[in-house]
C-alpha positions in Angstrom: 113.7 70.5 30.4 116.2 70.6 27.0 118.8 68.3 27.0 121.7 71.1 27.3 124.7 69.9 24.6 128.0 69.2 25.1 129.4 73.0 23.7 126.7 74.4 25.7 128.4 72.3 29.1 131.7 74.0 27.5 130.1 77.7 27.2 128.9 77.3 31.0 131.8 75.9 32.4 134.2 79.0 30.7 132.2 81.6 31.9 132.4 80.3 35.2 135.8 80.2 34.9 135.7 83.8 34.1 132.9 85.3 36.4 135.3 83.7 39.6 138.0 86.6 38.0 135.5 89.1 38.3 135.6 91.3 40.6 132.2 92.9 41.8 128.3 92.1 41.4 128.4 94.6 38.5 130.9 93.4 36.8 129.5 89.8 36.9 125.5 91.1 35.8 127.0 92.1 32.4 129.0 88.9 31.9 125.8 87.1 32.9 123.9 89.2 30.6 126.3 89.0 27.9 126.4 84.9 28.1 122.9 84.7 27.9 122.7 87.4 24.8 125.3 84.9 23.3 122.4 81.8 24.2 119.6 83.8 22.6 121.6 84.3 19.4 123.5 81.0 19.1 120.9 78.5 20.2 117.9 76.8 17.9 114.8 77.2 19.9 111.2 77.3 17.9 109.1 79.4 21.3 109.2 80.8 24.1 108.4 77.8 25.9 111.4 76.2 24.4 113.7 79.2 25.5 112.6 79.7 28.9 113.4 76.2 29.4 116.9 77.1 28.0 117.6 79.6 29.9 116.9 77.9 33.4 118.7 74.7 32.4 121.6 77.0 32.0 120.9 79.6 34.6 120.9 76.6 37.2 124.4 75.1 36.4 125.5 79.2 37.2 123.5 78.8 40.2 124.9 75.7 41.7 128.6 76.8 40.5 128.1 80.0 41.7 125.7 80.3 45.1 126.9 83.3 46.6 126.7 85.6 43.4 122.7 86.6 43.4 123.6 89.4 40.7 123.9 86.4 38.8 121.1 84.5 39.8 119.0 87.6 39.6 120.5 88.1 35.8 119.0 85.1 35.0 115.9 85.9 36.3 115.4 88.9 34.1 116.3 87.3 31.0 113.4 85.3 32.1 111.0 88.4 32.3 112.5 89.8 29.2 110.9 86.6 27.3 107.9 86.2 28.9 107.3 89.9 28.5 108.2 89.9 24.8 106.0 87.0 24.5 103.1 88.5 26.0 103.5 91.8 24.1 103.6 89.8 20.4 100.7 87.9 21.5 98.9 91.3 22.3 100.0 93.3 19.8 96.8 93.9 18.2 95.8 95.1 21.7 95.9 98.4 23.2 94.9 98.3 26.8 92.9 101.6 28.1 94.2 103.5 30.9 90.9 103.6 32.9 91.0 99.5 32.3 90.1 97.8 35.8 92.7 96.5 37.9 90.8 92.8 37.5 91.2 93.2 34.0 94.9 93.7 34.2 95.8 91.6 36.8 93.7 88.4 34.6 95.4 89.3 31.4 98.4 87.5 32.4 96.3 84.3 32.8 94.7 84.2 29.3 98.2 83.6 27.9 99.0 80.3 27.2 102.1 78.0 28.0 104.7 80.0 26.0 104.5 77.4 23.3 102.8 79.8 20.1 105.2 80.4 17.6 105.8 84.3 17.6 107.1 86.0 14.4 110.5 87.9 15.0 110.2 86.9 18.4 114.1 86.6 18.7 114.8 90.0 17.4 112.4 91.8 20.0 114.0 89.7 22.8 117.7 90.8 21.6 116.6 94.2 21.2 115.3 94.0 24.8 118.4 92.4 26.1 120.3 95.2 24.4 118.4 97.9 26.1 118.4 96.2 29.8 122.7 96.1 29.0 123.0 99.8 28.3 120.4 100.4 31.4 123.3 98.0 33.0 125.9 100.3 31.7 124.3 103.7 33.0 123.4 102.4 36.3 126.2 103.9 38.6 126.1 107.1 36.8 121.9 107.4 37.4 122.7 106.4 41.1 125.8 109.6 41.7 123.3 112.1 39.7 121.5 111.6 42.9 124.6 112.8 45.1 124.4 116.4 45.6 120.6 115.8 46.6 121.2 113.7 49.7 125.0 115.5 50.4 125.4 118.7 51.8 127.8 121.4 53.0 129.9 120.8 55.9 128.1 116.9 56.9 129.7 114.3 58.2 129.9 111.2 56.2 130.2 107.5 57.5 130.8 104.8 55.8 132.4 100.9 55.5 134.5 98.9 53.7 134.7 99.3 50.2 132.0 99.8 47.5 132.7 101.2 44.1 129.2 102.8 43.9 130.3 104.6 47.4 133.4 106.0 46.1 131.8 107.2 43.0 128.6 108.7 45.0 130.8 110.8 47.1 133.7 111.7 44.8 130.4 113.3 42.6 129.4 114.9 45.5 132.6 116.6 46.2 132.6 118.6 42.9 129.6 120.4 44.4 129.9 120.3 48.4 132.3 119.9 51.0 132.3 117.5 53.9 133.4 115.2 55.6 134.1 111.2 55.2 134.8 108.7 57.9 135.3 105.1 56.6 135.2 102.3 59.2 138.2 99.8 58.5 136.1 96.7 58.1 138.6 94.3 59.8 140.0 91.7 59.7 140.1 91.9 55.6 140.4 95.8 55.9 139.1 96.8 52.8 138.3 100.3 54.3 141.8 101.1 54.4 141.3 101.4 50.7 138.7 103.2 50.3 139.9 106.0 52.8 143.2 106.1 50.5 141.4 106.6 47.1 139.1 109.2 49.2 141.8 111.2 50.1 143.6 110.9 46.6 140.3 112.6 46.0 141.1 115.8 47.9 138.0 114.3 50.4 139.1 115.1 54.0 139.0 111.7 55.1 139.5 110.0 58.8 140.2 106.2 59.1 138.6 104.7 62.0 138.6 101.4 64.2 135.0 99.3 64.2 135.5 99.4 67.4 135.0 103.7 67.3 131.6 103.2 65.5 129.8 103.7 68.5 131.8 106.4 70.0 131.9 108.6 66.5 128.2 107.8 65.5 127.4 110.7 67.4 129.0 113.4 65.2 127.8 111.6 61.9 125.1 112.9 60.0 124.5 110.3 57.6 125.7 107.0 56.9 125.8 105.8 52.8 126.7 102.2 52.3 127.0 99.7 49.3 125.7 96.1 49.7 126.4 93.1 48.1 122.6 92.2 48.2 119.2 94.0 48.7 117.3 90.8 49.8 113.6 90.7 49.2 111.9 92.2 52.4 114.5 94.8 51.9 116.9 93.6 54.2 120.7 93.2 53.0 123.4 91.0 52.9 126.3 93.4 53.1 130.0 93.6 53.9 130.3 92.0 58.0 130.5 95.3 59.8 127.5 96.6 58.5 125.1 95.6 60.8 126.9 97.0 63.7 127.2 100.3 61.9 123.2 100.5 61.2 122.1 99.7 65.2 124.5 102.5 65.4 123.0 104.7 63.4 119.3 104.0 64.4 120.4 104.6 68.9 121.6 108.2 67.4 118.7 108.3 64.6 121.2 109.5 61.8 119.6 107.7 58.6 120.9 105.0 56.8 121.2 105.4 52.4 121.8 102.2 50.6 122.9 102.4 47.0 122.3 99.4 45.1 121.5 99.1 41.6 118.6 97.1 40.4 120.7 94.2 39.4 121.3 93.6 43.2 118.0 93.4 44.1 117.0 89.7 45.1 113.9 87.6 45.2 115.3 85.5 47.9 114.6 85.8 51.6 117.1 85.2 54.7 116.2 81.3 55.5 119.4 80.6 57.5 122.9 82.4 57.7 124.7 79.0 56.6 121.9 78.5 53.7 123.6 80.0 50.3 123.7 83.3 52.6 127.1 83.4 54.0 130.5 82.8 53.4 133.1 82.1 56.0 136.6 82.7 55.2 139.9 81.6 57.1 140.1 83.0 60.6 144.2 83.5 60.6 143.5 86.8 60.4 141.5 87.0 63.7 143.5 84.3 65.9 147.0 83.2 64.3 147.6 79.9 64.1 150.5 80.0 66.1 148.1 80.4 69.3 148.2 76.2 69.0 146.9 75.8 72.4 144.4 78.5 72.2 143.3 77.4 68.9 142.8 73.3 69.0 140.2 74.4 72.1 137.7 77.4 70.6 136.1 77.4 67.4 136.3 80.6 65.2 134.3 81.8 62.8 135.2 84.4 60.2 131.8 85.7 58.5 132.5 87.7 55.0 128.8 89.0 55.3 126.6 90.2 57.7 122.7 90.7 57.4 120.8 93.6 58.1 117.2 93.8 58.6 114.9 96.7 56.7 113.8 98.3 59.9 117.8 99.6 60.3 117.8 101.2 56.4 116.3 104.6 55.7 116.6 105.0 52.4 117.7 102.8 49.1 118.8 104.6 46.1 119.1 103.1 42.5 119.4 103.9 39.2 115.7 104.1 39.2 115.6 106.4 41.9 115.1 106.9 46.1 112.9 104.0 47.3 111.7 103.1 51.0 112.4 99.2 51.8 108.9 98.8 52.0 108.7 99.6 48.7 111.0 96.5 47.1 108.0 94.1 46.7 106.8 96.4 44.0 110.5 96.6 42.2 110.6 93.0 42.4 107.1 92.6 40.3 108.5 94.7 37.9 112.0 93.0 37.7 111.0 89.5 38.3 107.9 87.3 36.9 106.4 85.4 40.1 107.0 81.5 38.0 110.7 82.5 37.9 111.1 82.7 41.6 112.6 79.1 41.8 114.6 78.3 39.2 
């Protein structure tokens, strides 16, 4: 690997500084994006070969500084594509592939490229022009996914949903320029972030009802659907969402009311639940739960205060992105198109 300089060290670390101010995975994809725009620009490299190996230096010291931000990690792992694909399209240029072509044919024309090392004429102005088009894809992400609102919302449903998402309160807040219905938003305690999200609901002109998770249960019964964000669609499809969630989906699937996920692409993750304590989870101070000033209650339990729970694909109906409705069954075949198979560990 390239010996990474000492402004390079400085660029990292300051980003670093600056992605732990951002708040959401959205936010921190374009700053990723943007930093690595910056490496493509600033940076002498001669190939491909020499750039990828760039790229993953760098994209590793985000990695280990940041664990629990996969938007990042996943960033890094489409600048990847973007290269190898720009590389491969130079290299084939010449070549227009038929559309009757076998599927051998297109499955072993990835092999006859070589190491990445050819030099490649205007190789760096393709890759920034394909950066630039991936950001404004970025950009127009959450408005594709609330286009998709009024097909999925309807007149007079009841809506559940949990904590807070951005993408949620922009989904629905679409949908109620066409329909009306109902919202109920489960308060996601102890951190409460559902309070929130009723409030800017209701600022809305949403009819909106505030619930316990202990009610999820009781209420699932009246719900028609449930829409929820997620921090992370995980490779089999599963997700690493807001702690709550799970409850909410086994919920859903005893009264059969379907489960939509909206996630954009950026959140979709080569990675695979190994262990909830593996770079999965994050567990936060449990004052909130039991009060330190239980002393004898607290020096003889241990309490654990999870930020995320994980929910398997079998509980979600339905994923919609910003490049479309998708079963979870179907996120092997996103993740070929996102992601090139050699980038899978970093």
């Amino acid at each position: 690997m390239p010996r990474v300089k000492i402004y390079q060290f400085y660029l990292i670390k300051t980003s670093i500084l600056n992605y732990r101010e951002v708040d959401g995975s959205y936010n921190v994809a374009v700053a990723v994006v943007n930093l690595f725009k910056n490496l493509v620009t600033q940076e002498k490299w001669n190939t491909a070969k020499d750039l990828i190996n760039l790229i993953k230096t760098c994209g590793k010291l985000l990695v280990k500084e940041l664990p629990l931000q996969t938007s990042a990690e996943n960033m890094i792992r489409r600048m990847l594509k973007i290269v190898r694909d720009e590389y491969t399209t130079a290299c084939h240029e010449q070549e227009e592939l038929d559309i009757q072509e076998s599927l051998h044919k297109i499955v072993t024309s990835e092999e006859e490229i070589d190491d990445y090392s050819k030099t490649v004429a205007e190789l760096k102005d393709s890759i920034l022009d394909h950066i630039s088009e991936f950001h404004m894809e970025l950009e127009t992400s959450i408005e594709n996914i609330t286009k998709e609102a009024i097909k999925h919302i309807h007149t007079s449903e009841i809506i559940l949903t949990i904590g807070k998402s951005a993408i949620v309160e922009a989904f629905l807040k679409e949908a109620a320029k066409h329909r009306k219905f109902e919202v109920i938003v489960c308060e996601c305690s102890p951190l409460n972030y559902g309070h929130n999200t009723a409030i800017s609901l209701s600022q809305s002109k949403i009819p909106t009802t505030l619930i316990t998770d202990s009610s999820i249960f009781g209420i699932m019964g009246r719900v028609h659907k449930v829409i929820i964000g997620t921090h992370t669609v995980m490779a089999n499809g599963g997700l690493r969402a807001v702690c709550g969630t799970h409850s909410v989906a086994l919920a859903a699937k005893y009264y059969s009311v379907p489960v939509i996920v909206l996630a954009g692409l950026y959140k979709l993750s080569s990675q695979y639940l190994i262990s909830h304590e593996d770079k999965f989870n994050q567990f936060i101070s449990p004052e909130s739960v039991l009060k330190y000033s239980e002393g004898i209650l607290t020096s003889l339990v241990h309490v654990y205060n999870p930020t995320f729970d994980y929910v398997p694909p079998e509980l979600v109906t339905l994923f919609i992105s910003n490049a479309g409705g998708h079963a979870p069954s179907y996120v092997y075949r996103l993740l070929s198109e996102m992601y090139h198979q050699d980038d899978n560990d970093l």
